[in-house]
VEXLUM-672463 format. One line per 4 residues: number of its first residue (from 1); their letters; for each residue x, y, z of C-alpha. Coordinates in steps of 0.02 Angstrom, whole numbers, padded with zeros to 5 digits. Layout:
! residues N
NUM) A) X:Y:Z | ...
***
This chain:
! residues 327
1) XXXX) -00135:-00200:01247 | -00265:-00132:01352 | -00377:00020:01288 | -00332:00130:01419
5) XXXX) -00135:00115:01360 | -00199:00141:01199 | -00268:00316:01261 | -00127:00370:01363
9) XXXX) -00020:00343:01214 | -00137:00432:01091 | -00178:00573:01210 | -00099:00552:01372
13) XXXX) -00172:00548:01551 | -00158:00634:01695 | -00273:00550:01834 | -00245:00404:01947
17) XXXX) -00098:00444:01990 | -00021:00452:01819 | 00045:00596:01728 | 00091:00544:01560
21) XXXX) 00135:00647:01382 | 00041:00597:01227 | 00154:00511:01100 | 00188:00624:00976
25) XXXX) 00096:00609:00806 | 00137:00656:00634 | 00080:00625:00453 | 00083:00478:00360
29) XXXX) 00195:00508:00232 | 00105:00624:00117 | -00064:00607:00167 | -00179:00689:00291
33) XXXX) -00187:00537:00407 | -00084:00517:00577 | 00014:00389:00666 | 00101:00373:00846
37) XXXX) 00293:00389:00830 | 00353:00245:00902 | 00502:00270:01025 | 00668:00215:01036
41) XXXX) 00811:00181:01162 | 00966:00080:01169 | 00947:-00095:01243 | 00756:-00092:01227
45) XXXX) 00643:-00258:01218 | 00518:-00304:01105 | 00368:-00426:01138 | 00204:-00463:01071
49) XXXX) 00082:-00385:01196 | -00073:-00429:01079 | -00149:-00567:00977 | -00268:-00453:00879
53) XXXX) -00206:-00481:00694 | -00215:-00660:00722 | -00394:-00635:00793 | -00440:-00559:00640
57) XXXX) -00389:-00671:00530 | -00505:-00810:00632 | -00618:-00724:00631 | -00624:-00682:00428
61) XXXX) -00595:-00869:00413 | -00759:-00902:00527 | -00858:-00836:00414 | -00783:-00901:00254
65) XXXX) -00658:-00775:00196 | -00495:-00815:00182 | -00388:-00662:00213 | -00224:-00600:00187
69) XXXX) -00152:-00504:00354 | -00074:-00327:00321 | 00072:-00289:00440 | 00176:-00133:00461
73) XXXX) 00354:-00197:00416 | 00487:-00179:00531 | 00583:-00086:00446 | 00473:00069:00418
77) XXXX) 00414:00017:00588 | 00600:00064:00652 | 00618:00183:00528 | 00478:00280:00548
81) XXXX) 00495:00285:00737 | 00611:00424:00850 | 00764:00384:00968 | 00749:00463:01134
85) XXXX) 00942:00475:01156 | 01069:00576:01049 | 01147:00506:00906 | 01070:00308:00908
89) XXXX) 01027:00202:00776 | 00879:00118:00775 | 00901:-00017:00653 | 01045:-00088:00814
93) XXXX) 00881:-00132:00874 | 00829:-00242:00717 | 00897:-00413:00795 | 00772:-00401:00962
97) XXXX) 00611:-00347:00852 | 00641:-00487:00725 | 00594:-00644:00846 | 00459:-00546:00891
101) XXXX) 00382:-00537:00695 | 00431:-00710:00668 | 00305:-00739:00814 | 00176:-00663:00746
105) XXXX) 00202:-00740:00574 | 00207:-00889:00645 | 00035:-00874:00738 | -00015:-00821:00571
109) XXXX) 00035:-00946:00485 | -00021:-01086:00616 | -00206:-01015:00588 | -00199:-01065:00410
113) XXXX) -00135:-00913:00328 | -00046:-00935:00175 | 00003:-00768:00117 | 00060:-00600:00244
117) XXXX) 00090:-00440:00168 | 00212:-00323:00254 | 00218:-00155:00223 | 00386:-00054:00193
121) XXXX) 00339:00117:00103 | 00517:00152:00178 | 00576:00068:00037 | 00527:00189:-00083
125) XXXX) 00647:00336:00021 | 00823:00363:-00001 | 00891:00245:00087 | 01095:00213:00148
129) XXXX) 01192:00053:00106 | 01186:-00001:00288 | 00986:00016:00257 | 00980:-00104:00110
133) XXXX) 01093:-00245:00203 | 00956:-00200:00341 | 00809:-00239:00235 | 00895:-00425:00150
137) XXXX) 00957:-00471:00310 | 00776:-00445:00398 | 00680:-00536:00268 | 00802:-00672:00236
141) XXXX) 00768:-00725:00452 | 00584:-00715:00434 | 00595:-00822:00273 | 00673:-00954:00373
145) XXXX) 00593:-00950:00541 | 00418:-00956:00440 | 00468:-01036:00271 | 00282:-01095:00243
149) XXXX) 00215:-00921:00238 | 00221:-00831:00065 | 00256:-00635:00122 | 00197:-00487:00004
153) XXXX) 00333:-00339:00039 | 00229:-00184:-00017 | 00295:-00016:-00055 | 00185:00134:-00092
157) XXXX) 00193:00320:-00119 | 00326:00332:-00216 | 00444:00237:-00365 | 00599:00118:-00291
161) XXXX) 00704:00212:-00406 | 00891:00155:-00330 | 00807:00038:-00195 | 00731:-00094:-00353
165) XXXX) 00897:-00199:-00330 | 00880:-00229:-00163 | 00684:-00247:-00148 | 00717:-00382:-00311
169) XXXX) 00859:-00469:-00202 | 00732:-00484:-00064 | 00705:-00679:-00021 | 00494:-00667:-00035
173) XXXX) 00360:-00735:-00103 | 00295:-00550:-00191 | 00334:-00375:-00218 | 00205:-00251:-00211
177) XXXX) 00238:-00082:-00311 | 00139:00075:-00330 | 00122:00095:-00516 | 00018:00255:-00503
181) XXXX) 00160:00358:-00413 | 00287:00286:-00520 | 00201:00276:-00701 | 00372:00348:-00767
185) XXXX) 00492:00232:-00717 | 00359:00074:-00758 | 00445:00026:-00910 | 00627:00030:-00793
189) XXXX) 00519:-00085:-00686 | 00465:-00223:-00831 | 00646:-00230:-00890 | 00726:-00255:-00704
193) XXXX) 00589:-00394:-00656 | 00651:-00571:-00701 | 00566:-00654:-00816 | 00412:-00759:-00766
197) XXXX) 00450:-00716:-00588 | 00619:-00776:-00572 | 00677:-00970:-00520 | 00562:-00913:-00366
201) XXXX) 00423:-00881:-00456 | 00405:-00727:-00369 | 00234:-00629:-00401 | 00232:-00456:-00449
205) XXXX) 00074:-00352:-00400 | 00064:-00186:-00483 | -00043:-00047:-00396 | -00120:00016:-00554
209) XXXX) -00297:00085:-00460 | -00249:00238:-00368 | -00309:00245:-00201 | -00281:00411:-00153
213) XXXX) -00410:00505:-00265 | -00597:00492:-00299 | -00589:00481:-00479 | -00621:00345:-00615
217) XXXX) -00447:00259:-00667 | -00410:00264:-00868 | -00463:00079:-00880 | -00395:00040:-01060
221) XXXX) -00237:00146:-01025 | -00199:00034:-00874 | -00243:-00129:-00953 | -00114:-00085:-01102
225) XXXX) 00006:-00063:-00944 | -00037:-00226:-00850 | -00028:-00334:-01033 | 00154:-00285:-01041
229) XXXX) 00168:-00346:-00873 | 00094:-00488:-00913 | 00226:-00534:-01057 | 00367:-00502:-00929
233) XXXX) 00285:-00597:-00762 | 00169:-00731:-00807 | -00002:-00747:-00786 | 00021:-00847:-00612
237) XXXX) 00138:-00717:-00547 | 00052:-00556:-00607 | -00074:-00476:-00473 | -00174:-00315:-00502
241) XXXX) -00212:-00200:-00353 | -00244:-00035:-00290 | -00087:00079:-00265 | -00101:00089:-00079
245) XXXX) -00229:00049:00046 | -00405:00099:00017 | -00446:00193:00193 | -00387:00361:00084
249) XXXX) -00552:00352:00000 | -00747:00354:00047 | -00800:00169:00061 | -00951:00162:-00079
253) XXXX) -01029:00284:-00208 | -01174:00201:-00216 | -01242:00275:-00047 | -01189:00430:-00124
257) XXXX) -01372:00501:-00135 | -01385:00682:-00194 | -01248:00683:-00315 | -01306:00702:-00509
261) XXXX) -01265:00588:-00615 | -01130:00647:-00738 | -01023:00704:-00572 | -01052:00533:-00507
265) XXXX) -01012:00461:-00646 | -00856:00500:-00657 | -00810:00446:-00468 | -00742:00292:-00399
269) XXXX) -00736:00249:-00200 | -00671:00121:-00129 | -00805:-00021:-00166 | -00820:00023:-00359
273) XXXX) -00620:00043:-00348 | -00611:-00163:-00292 | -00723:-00157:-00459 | -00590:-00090:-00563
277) XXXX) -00467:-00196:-00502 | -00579:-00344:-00543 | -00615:-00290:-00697 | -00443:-00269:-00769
281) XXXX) -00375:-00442:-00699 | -00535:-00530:-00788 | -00478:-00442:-00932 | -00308:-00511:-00908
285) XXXX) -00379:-00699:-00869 | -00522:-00691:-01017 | -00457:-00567:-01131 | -00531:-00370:-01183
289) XXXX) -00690:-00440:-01254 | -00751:-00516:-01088 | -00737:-00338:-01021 | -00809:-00244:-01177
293) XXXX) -00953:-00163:-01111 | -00861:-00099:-00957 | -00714:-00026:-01046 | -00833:00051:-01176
297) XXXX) -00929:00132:-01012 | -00755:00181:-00930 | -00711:00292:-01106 | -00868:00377:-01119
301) XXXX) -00864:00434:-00949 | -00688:00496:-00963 | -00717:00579:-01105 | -00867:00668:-01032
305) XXXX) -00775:00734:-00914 | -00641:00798:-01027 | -00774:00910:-01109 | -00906:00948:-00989
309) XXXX) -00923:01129:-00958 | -00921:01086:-00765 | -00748:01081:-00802 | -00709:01186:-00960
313) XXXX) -00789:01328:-00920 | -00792:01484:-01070 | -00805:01623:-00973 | -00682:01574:-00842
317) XXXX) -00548:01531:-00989 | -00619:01729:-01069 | -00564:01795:-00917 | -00394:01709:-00896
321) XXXX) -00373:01783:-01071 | -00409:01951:-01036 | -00308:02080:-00980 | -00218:02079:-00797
325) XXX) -00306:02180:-00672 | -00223:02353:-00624 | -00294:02349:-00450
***
């Protein structure tokens, strides 16, 4: 797709010739970012009008990193997008976008990837019956047009709550959860997750680091959550992640120049996030020990922060105290 499409879409145009309305935009689930609504009519076609995730990923590869591609899924994708006629379902138009995924996926995998994650934070909504036949029934095509391809289905923002059945009866290679939005039902989680990954050997990646805020995670809370995972998946089929994507958070404290240094110490962006997750999955692979010195950091910087009067502050807890104000 061209870049001037791309800005008629985005903001429409009215020159040349051409008068045409922006797309209309709207949050991102729960965040402050923005995306296009796709649109929807019966009968529409689907076809791959650009080769830019595959670019990417040669490109990565060029230079000796071997990525894995993030996708919307096309699920949310349909989900997530508006019909322009009364009372039409979108997911009728499931069977023409599919080929058009197994392309891509295809391309993908033809390039020499080896693992695709799609996102479906759609998954993680109240969703109808006719929704979960949806999701099985997409996923079980694109594991046989592409069987080569392992495919991550990630879900964010939110617990699976009722949808865990069918994200479990899914036929691929990993499930992607965010732990950090769903801390309460984690234990639900561990008991519904077949043991060592199933006959599949399916991998389970738990987004323990969250990555929607700015702060330090509770590293020796976590790890006590991920070594019960452990038990229950396997050390081959247990991955540790971030909750979400990282683009909700600054890129790197360490350019972070005029901060002091208790504030910044109790800050993570996205760069000392990675850290984190590296941290706790060494822990995992080596045991607590190999990690000593950087959980002992991670608790005295917490606990700073519990108790620093930046935070705790007498006079504004006095006040709070006192007597309501008659004005």
């Amino acid at each position: 797709m061209d870049i001037d499409t791309y800005f008629a879409m985005a903001r429409g145009v009215q020159s040349g010739g051409r008068d045409v309305t922006a797309m209309e935009m709207t949050k991102w689930f729960d965040t402050n970012y923005h995306y296009l609504v796709p649109e929807f009519e019966p009968g529409q076609t689907f076809r791959l009008s650009s080769s830019k995730p595959v670019d990417e990923f040669q490109e990565a590869k060029a230079l000796g990193i071997h990525t894995k591609p993030v996708l919307i899924g096309p699920l949310t994708f349909l989900l997530l997008g508006k019909a322009r006629t009364a009372r039409f379902d979108r997911l009728t138009l499931l069977d023409a976008l599919l080929p058009v995924y197994a392309e891509v996926l295809s391309r993908l995998a033809a390039a020499g990837a080896t693992w695709v994650q799609l996102d479906e934070p759609c998954l993680a909504l109240d969703r109808t019956p006719a929704e979960h036949a949806a999701f099985v029934r997409a996923y079980r095509l694109l594991a046989e047009r592409v069987p080569k391809l392992k495919i991550l289905v990630a879900t964010y923002f939110a617990g699976l709550d009722d949808n865990l059945p069918t994200a479990l009866e899914l036929p691929v290679a990993g499930l992607h959860l965010d732990v950090v939005r769903a801390s309460g039902r984690f234990d639900a989680l561990l008991q519904a997750w077949p043991a060592g990954g199933g006959r599949e050997g399916k991998v389970l990646s738990l987004g323990v680091i969250d990555g929607r805020n700015i702060w330090k995670a509770d590293l020796p809370t976590v790890l006590r959550q991920l070594e019960d995972a452990l038990e229950r998946a396997g050390a081959a089929q247990l991955w540790v992640a971030p909750s979400c994507s990282l683009t909700h958070v600054p890129i790197d404290l360490d350019l972070e120049t005029r901060l002091d240094s208790e504030l910044k110490g109790w800050l993570a962006f996205a760069k000392q996030k990675l850290v984190e997750v590296a941290t706790l999955a060494r822990a995992l692979r080596e045991g607590r020990d190999s990690v000593a010195a950087q959980l002992d950091a991670n608790t005295r910087a917490l606990a700073g922060r519990r108790t620093s009067r930046r935070i705790h502050n007498p006079a504004v807890k006095q006040r709070a105290r006192g007597s309501p104000s008659t004005t």
